[in-house]
TORMIBA-21220 format. One record per atom (N, C-alpha, C): chain; x, y negated, z; residue in one letter. Coordinates in Angstrom, 2 decimals, decimal comma, always signed. Each point is the difference from the previous one (the first is absolute). Layout:
residues N
> chaine	xx	yy	zz	residu
> A	X	Y	Z	A
...
end
This chain:
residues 223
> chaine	xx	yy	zz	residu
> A	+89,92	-82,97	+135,71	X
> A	+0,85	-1,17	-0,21	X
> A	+1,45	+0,41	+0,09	X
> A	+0,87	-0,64	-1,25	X
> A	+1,42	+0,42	+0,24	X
> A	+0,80	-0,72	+1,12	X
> A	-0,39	-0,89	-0,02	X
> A	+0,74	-0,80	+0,77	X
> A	-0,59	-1,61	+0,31	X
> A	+1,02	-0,67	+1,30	X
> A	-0,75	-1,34	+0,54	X
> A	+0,53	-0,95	-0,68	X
> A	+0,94	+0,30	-0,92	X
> A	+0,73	-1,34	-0,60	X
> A	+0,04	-0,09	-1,37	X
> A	+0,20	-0,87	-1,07	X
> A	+0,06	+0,13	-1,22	X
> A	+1,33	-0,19	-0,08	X
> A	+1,24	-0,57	+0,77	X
> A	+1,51	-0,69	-0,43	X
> A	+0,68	+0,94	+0,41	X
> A	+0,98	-0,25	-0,97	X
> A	+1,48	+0,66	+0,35	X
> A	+1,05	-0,71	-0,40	X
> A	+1,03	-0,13	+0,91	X
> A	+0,91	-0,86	-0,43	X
> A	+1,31	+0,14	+0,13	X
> A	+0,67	-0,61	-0,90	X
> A	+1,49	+0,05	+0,13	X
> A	+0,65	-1,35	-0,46	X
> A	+1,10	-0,35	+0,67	X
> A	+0,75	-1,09	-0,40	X
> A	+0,26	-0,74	-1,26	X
> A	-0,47	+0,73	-1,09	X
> A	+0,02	+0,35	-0,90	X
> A	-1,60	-1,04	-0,74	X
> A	-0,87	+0,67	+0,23	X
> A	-1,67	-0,45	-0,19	X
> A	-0,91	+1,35	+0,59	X
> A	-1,20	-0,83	-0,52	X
> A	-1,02	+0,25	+1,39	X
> A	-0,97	+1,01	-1,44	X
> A	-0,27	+0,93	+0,38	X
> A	-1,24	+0,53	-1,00	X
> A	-1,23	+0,98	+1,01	X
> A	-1,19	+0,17	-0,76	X
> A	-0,70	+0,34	+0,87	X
> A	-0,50	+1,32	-0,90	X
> A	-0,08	+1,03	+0,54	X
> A	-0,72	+1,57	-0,25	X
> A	-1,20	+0,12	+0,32	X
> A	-0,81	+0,38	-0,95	X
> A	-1,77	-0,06	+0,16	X
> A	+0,59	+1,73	-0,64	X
> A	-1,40	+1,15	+0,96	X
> A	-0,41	+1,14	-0,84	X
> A	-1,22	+0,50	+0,61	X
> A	-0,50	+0,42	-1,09	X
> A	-1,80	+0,07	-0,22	X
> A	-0,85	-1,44	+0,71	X
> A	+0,54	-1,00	-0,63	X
> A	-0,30	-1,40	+1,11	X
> A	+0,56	-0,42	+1,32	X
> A	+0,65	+0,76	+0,37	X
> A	+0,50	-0,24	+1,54	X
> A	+1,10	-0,20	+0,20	X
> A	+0,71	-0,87	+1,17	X
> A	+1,52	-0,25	-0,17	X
> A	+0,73	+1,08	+0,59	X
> A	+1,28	+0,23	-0,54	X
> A	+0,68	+0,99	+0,43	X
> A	+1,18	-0,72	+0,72	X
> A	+0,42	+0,44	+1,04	X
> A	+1,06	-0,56	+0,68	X
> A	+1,26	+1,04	-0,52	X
> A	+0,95	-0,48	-0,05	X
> A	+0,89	+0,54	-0,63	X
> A	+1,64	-0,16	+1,09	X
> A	+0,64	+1,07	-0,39	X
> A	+1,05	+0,50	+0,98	X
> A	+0,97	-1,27	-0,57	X
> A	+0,67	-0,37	+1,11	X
> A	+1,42	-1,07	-0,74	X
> A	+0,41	+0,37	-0,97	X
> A	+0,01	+1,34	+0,07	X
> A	+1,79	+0,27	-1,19	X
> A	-0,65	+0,16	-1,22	X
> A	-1,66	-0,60	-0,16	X
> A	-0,51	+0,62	-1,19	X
> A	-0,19	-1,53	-1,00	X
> A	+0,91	-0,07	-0,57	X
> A	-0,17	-1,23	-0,80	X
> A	+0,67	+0,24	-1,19	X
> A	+0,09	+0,62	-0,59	X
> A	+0,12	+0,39	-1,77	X
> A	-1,31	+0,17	-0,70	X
> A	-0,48	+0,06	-1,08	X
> A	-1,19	+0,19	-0,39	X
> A	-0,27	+1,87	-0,13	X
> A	+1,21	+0,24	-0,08	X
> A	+0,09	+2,11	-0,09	X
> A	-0,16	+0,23	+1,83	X
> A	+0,56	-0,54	+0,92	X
> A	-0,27	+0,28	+1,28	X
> A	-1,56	-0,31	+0,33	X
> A	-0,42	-1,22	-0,39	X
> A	-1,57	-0,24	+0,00	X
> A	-0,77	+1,32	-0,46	X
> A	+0,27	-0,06	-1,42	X
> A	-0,51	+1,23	-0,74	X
> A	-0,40	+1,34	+0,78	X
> A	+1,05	+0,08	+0,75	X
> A	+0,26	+1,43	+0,43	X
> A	-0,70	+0,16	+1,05	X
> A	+0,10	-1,20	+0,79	X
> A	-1,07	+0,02	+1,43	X
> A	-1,09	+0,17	-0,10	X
> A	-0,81	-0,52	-1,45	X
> A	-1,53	-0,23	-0,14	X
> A	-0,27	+1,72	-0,64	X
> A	+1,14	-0,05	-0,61	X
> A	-0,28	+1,86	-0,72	X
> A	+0,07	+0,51	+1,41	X
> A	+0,42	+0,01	+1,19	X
> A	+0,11	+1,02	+0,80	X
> A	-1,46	-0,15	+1,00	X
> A	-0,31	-1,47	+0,50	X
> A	-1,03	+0,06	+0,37	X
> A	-1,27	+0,49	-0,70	X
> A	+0,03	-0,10	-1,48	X
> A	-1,42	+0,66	-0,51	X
> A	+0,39	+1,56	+0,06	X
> A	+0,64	+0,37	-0,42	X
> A	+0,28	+1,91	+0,78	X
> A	-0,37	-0,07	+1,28	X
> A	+0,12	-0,58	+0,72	X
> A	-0,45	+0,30	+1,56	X
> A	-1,69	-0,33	+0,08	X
> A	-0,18	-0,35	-0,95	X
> A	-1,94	-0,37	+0,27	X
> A	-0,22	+1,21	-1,15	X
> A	+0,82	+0,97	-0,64	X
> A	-0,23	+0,34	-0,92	X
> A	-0,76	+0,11	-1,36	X
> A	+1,14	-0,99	-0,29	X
> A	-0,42	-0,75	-1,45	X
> A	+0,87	-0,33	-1,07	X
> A	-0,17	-0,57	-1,00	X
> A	+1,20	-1,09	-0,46	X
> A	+0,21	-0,91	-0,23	X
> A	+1,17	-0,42	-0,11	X
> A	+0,54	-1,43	-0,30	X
> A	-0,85	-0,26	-1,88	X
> A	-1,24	-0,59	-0,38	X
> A	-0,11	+0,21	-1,20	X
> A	+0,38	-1,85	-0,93	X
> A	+0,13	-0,65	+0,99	X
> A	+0,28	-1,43	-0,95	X
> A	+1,07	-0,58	+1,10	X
> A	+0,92	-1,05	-0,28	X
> A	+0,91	-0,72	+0,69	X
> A	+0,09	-1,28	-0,93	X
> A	-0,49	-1,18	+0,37	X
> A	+0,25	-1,51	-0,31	X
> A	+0,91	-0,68	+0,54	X
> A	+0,78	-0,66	-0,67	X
> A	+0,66	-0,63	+0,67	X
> A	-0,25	-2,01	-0,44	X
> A	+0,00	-0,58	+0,68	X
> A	-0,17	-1,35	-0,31	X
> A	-1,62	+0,29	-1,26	X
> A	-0,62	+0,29	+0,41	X
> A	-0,62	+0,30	-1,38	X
> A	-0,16	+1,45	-1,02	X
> A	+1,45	-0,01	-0,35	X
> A	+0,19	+0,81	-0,66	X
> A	-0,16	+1,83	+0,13	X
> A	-0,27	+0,26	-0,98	X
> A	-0,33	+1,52	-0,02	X
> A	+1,36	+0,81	+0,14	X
> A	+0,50	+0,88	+0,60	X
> A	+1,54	+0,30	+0,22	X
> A	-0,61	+1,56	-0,86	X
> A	+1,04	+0,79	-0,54	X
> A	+0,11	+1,23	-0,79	X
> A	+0,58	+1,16	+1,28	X
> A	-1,16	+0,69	+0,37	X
> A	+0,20	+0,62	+0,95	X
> A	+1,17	+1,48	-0,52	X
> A	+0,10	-0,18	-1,57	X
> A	+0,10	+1,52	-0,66	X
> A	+1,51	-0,90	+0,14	X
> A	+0,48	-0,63	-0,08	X
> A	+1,42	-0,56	-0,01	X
> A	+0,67	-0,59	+1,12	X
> A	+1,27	-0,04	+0,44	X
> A	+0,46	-0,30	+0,93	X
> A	-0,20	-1,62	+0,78	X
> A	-0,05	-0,14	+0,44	X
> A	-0,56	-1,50	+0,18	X
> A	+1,95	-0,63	+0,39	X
> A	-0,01	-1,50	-0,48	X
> A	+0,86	-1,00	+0,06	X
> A	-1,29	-1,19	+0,40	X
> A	+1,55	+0,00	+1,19	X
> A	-0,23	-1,75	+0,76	X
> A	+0,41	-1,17	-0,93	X
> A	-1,91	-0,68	+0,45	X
> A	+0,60	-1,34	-0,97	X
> A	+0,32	-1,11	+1,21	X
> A	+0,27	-0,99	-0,45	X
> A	+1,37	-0,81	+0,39	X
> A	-0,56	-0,65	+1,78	X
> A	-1,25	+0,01	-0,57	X
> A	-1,20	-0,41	+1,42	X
> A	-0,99	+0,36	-0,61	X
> A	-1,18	+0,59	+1,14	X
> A	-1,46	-0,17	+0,06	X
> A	-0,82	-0,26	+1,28	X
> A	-1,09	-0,29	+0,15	X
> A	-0,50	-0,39	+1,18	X
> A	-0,95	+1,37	+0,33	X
> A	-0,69	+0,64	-1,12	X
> A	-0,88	+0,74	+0,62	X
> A	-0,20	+1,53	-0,77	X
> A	+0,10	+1,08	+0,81	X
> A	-0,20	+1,43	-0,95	X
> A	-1,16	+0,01	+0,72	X
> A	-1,17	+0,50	-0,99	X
> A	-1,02	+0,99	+0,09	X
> A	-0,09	+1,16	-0,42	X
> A	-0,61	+1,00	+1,12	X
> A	+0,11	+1,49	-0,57	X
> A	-1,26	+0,46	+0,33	X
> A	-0,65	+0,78	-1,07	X
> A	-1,38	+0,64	-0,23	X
> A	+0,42	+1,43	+0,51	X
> A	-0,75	+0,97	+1,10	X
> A	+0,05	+1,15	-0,24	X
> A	-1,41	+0,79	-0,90	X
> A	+0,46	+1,11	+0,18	X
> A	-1,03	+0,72	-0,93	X
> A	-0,41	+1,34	+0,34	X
> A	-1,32	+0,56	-0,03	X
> A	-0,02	+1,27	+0,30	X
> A	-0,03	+0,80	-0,91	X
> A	+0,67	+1,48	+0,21	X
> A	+0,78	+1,21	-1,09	X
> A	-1,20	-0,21	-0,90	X
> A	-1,38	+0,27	+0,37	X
> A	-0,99	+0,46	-0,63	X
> A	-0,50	-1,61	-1,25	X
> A	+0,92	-0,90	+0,35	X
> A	+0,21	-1,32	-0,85	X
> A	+0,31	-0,26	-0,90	X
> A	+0,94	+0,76	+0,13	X
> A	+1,68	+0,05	-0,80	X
> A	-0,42	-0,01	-1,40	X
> A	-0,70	+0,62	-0,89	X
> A	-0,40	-0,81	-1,62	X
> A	-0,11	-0,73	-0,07	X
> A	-1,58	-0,68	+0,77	X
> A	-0,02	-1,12	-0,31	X
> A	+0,73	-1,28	+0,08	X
> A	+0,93	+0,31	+1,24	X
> A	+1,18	-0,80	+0,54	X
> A	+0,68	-0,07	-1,37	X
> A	+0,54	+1,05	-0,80	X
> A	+1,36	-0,09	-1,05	X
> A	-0,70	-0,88	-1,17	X
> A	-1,72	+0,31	-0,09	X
> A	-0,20	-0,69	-1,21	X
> A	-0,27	-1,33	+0,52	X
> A	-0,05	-0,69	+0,57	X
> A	+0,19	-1,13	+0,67	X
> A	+1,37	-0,48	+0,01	X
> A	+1,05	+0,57	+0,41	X
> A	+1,50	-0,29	-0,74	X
> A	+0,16	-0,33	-1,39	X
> A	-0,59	+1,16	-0,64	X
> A	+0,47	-0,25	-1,21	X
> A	-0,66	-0,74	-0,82	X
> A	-1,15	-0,73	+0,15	X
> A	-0,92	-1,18	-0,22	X
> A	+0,68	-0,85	+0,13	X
> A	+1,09	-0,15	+1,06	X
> A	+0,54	-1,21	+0,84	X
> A	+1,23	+0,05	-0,91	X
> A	+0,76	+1,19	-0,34	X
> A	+1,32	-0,20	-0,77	X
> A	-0,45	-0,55	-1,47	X
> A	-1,11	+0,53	-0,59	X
> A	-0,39	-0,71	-1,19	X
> A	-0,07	-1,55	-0,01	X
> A	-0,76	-0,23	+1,19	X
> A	+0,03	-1,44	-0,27	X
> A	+1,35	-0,50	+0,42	X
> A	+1,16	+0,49	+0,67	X
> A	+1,21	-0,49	+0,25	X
> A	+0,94	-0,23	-1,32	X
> A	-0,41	+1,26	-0,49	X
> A	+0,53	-0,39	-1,26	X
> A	-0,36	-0,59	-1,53	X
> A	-1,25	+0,02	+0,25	X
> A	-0,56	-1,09	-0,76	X
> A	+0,62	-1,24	+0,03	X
> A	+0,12	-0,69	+1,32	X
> A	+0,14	-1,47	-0,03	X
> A	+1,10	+0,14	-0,04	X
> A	+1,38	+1,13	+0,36	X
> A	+0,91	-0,41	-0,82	X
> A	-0,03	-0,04	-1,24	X
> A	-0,51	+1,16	-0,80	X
> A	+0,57	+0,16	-1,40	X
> A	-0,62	-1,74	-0,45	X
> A	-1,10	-0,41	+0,14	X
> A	-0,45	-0,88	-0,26	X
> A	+0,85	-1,52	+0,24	X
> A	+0,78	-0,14	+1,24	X
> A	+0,70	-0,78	-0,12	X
> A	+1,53	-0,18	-0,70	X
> A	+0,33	+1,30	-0,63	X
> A	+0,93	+0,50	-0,68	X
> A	+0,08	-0,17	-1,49	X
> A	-1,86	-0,44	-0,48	X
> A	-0,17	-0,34	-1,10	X
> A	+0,41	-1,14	-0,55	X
> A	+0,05	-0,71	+1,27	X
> A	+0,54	-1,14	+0,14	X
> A	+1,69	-0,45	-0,40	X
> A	+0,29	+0,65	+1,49	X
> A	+1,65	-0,39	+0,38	X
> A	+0,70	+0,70	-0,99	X
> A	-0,22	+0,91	-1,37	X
> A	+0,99	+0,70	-0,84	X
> A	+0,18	-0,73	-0,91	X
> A	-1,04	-1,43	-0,24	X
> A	+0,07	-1,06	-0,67	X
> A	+1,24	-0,82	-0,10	X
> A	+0,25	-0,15	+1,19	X
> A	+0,59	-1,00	+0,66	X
> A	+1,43	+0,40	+0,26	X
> A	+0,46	+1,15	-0,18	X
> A	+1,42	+0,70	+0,35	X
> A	+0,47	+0,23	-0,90	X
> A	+1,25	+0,21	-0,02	X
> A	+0,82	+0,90	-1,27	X
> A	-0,19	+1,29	+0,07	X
> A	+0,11	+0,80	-1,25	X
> A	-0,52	+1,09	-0,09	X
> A	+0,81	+1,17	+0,50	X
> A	+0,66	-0,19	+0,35	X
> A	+1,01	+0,82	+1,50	X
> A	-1,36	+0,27	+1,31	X
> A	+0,07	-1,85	+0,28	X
> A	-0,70	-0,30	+1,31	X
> A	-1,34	+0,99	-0,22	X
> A	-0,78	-0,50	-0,94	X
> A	-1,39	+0,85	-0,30	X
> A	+0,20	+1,02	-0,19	X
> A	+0,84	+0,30	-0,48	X
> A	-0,05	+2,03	+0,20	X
> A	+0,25	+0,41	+1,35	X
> A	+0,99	-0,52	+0,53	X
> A	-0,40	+0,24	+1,42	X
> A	-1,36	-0,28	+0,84	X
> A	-0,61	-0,60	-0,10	X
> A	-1,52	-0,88	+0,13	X
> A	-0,91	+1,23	-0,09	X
> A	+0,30	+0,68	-1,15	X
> A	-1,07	+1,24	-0,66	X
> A	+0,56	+1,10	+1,03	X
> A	+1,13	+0,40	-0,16	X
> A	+0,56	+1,32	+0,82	X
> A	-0,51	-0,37	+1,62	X
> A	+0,04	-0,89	+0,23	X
> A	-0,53	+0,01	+1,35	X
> A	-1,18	+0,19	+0,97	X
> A	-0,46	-0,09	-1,06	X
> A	-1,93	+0,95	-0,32	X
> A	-0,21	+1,16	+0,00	X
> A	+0,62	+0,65	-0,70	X
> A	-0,01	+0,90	-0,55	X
> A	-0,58	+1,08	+1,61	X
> A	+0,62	-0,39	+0,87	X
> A	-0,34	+0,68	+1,23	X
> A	-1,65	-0,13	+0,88	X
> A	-0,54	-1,40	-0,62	X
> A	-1,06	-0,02	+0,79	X
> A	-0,91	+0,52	-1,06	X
> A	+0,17	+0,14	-1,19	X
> A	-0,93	+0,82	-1,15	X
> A	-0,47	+1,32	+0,42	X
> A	+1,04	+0,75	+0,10	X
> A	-0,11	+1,37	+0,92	X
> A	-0,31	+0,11	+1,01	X
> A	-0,18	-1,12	+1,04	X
> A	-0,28	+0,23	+1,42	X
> A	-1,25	+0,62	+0,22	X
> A	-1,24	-0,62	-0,61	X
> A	-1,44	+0,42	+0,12	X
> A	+0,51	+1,23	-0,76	X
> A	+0,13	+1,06	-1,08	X
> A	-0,21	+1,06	-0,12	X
> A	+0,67	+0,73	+1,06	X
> A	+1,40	+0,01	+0,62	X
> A	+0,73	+1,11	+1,23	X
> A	-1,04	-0,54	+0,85	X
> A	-0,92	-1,16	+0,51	X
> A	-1,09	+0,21	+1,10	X
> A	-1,16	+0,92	-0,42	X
> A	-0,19	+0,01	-0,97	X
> A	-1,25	+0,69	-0,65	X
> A	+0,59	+1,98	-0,34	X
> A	+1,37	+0,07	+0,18	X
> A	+0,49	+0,85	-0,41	X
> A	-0,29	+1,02	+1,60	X
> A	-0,08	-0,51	+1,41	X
> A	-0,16	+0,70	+0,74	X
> A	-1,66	+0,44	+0,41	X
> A	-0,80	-0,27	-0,72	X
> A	-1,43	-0,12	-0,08	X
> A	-0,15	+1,71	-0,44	X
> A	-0,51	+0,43	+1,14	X
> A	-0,52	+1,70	+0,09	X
> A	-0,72	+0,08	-1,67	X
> A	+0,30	+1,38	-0,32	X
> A	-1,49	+0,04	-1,50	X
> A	-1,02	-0,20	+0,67	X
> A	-0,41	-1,28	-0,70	X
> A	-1,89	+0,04	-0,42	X
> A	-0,54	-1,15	+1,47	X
> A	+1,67	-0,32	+0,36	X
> A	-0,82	-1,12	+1,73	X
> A	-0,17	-1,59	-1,18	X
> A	+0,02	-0,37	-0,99	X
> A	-0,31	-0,71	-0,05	X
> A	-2,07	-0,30	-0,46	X
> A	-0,39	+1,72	+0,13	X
> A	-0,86	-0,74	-0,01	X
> A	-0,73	-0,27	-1,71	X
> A	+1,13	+0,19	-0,68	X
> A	-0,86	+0,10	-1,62	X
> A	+0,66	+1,09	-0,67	X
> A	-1,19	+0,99	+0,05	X
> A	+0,39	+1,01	-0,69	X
> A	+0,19	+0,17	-1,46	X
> A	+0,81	+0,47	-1,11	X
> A	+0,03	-0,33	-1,49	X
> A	-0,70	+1,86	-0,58	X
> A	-0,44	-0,39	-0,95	X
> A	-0,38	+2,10	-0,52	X
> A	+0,76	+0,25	-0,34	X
> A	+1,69	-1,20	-1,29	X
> A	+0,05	+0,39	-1,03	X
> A	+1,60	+0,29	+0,72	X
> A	+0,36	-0,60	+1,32	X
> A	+1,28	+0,02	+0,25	X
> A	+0,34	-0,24	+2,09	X
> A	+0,91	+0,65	+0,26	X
> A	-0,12	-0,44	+1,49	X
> A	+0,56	-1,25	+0,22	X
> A	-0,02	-0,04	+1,36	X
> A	+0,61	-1,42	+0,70	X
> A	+1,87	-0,33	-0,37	X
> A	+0,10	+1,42	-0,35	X
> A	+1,58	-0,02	+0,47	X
> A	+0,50	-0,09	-1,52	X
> A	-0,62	+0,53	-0,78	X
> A	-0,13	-0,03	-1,82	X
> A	-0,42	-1,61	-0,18	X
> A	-0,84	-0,93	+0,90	X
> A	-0,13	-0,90	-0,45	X
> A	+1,10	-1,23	+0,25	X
> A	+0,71	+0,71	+1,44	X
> A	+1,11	-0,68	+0,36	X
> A	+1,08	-0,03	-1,36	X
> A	+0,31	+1,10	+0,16	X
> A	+0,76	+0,31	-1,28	X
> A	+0,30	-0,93	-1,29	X
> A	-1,47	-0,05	-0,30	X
> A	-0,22	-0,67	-1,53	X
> A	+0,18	-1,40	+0,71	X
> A	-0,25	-0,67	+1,15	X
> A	+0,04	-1,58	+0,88	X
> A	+1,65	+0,19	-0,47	X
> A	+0,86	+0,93	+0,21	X
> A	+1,72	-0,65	+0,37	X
> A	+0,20	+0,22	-1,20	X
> A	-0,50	+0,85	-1,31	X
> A	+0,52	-0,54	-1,33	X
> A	-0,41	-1,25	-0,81	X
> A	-1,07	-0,18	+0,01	X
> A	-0,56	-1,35	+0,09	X
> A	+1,03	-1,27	+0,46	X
> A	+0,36	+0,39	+1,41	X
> A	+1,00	-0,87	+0,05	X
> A	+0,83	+0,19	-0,39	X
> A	+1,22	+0,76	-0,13	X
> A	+0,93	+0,41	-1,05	X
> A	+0,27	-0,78	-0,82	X
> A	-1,23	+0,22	-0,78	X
> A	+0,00	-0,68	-1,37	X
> A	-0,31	-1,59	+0,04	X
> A	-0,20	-0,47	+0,86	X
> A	-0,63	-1,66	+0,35	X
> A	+1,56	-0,43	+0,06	X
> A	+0,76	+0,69	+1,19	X
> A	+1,30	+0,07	+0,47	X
> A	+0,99	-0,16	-1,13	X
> A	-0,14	+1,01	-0,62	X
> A	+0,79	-0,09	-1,65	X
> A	-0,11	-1,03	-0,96	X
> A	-1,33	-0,37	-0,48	X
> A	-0,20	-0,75	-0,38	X
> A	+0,73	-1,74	+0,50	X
> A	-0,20	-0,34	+0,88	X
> A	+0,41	-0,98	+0,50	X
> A	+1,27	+0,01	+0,16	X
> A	+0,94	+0,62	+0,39	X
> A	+0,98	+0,86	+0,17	X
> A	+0,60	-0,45	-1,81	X
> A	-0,62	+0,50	-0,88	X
> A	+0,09	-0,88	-1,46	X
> A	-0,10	-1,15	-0,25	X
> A	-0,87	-0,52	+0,62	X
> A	+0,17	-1,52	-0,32	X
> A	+1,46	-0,65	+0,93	X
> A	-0,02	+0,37	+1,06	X
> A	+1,15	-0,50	+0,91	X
> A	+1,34	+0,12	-0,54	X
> A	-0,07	+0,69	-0,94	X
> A	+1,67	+0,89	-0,75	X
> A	+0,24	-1,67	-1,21	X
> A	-1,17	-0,14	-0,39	X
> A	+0,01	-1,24	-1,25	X
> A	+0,90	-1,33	+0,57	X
> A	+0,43	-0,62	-0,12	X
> A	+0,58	-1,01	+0,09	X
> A	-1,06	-1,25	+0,07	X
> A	-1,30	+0,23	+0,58	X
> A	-0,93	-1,12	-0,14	X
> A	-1,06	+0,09	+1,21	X
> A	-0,23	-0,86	+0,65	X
> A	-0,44	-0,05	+1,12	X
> A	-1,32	+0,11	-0,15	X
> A	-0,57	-0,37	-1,15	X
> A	-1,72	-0,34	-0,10	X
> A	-0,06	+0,94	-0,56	X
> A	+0,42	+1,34	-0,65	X
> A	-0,17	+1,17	+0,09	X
> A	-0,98	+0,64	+1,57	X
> A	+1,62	+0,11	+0,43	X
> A	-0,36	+0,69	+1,24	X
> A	-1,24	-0,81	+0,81	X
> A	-0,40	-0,86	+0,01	X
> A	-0,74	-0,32	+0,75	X
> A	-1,54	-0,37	-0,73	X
> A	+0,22	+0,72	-1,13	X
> A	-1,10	+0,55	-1,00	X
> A	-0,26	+1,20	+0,58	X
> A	+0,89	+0,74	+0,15	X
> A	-0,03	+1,61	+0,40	X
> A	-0,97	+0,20	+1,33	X
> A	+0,64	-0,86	+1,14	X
> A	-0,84	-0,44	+1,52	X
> A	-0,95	-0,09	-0,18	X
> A	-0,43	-1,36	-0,78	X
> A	-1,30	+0,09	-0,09	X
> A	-1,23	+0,86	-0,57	X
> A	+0,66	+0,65	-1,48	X
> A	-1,12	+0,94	-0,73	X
> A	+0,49	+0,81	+0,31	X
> A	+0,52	+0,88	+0,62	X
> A	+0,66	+1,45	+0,99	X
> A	-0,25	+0,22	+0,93	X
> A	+0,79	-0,84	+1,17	X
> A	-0,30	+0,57	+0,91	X
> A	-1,44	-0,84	+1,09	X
> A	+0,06	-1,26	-0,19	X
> A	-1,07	-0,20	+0,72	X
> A	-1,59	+0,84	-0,15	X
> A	+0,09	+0,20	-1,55	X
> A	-1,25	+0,52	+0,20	X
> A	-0,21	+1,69	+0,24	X
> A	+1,21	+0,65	-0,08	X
> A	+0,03	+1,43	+1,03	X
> A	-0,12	-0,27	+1,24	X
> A	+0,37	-1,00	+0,52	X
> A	-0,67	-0,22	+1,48	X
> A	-1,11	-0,27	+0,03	X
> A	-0,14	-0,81	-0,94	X
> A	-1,74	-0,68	+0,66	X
> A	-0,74	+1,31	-0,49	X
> A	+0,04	+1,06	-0,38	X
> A	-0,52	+0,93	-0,87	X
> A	+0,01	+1,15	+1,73	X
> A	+1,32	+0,18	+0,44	X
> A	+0,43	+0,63	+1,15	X
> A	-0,97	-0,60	+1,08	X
> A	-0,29	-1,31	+0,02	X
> A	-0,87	-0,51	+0,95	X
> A	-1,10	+0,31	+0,27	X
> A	-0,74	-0,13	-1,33	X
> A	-1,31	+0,63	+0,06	X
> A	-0,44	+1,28	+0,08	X
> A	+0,81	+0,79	-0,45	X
> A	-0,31	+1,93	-0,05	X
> A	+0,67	-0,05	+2,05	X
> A	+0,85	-0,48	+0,50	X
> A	+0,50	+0,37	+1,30	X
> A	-1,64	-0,22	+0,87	X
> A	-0,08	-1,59	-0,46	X
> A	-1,54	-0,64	+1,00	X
> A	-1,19	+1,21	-0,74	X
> A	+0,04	+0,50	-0,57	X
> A	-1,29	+1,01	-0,67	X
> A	+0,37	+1,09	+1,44	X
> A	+1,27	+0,66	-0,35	X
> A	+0,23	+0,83	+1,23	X
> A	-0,16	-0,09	+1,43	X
> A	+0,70	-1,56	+0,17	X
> A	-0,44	-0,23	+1,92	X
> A	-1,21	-0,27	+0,06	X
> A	-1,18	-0,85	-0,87	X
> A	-0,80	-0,49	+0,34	X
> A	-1,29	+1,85	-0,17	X
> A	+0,60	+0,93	-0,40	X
> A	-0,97	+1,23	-0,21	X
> A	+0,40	+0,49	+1,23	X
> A	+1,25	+0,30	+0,40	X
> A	+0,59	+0,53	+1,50	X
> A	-0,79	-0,66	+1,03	X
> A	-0,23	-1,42	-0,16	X
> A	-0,53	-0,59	+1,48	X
> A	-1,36	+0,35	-0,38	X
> A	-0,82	-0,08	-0,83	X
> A	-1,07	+0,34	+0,16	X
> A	-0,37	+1,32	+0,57	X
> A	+1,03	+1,01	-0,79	X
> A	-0,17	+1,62	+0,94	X
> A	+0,27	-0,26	+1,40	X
> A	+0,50	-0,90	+0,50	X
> A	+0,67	-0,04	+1,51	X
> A	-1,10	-0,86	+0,70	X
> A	-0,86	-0,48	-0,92	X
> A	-1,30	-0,75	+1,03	X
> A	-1,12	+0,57	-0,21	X
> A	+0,06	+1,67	-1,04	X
> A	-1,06	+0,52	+0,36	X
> A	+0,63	+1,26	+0,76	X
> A	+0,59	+0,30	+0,15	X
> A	+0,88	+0,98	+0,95	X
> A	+0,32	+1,42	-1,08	X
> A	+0,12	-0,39	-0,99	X
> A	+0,68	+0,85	-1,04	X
> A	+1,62	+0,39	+0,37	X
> A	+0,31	+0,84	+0,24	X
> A	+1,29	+0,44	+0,02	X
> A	+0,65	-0,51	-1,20	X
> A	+1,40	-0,95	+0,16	X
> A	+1,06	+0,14	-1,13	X
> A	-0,16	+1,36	-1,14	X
> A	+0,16	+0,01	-1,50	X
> A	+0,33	+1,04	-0,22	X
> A	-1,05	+1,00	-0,32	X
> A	-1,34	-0,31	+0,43	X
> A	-0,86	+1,01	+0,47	X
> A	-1,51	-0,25	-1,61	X
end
């Protein structure tokens, strides 16, 4: 057990720290969401482990990026993980960034409608970051830990051909956004990029769901 309390507080508001289910009591001076961060990363090194997920209010936080405080939250959760985890942990991220960015691009199909085409190009560029997120998670994945081996090409050859693929999704849309017409671009969203994700979705779940099966018959990652 980490601790007897779930609260921490400051004059400010009250939020509560859960990790691996348990409350963490937390030092006064630790009330930023990067000071949180840092405490829960330091306690899973001391059980020797890692910090492999961080929620906040809900939300899935980007462990590969610096974290910013939002304005209030009530509650961080933090998952640790053991080393010998750690694939299946990332393809579980990057399952999770697909669908993050799914429901944006998807609500983007929307709102580029509705803006001037300044606004919607900004709308599109602002994506552009969670598109890539699932491949740099998939990008630290050892050769061959996911688990599906190819004859005709490796893991890292298949990465490869994944970021030109996007490239070109990127470009493409990237063309429509240049046009002076909003239902362009949000032609592009929809027959572009949503369905490289939903495409990304299913080949990622082919990978975690073959990994956990090696891990519940005691198949080594990789092996």
């Amino acid at each position: 057990m980490y601790s007897d309390t779930s609260e921490s507080a400051t004059v400010h508001h009250k939020f509560a720290v859960i990790l691996d289910g348990l409350p963490v009591a937390l030092p006064a001076e630790r009330q930023s969401l990067s000071a949180v961060r840092a405490f829960l990363e330091m306690m899973a090194m001391e059980h020797q482990k890692l910090l492999g997920a961080l929620y906040v209010d809900g939300q899935m936080v980007d462990l590969s990026e610096r974290v910013s405080d939002p304005e209030t939250f009530t509650l961080v959760e933090g998952e640790t993980i053991e080393l010998s985890e750690l694939p299946l942990r990332l393809l579980i991220i990057a399952k999770h960034q697909v669908t993050q960015a799914r429901t944006q691009v998807e609500e983007a199909v929307t709102r580029v409608l509705i803006n001037d085409v300044a606004a919607a190009r900004e709308s599109w560029w602002s994506l552009v970051h969670l598109l890539k997120a699932p491949l740099l998670t998939l990008s630290l994945l050892p050769e061959s830990q996911t688990g599906v081996v190819s004859a005709s090409a490796s893991q890292t050859q298949i990465r490869r051909w994944q970021l030109q693929q996007l490239a070109t999704i990127i470009y493409s849309v990237d063309k429509a956004a240049a046009a002076d017409d909003t239902v362009a671009l949000s032609d592009a969203l929809e027959n572009r990029a949503l369905p490289w994700l939903d495409k990304m979705y299913e080949i990622i779940t082919l990978w975690h769901d073959t990994a956990a099966a090696g891990c519940r018959l005691g198949i080594p990652h990789g092996a």
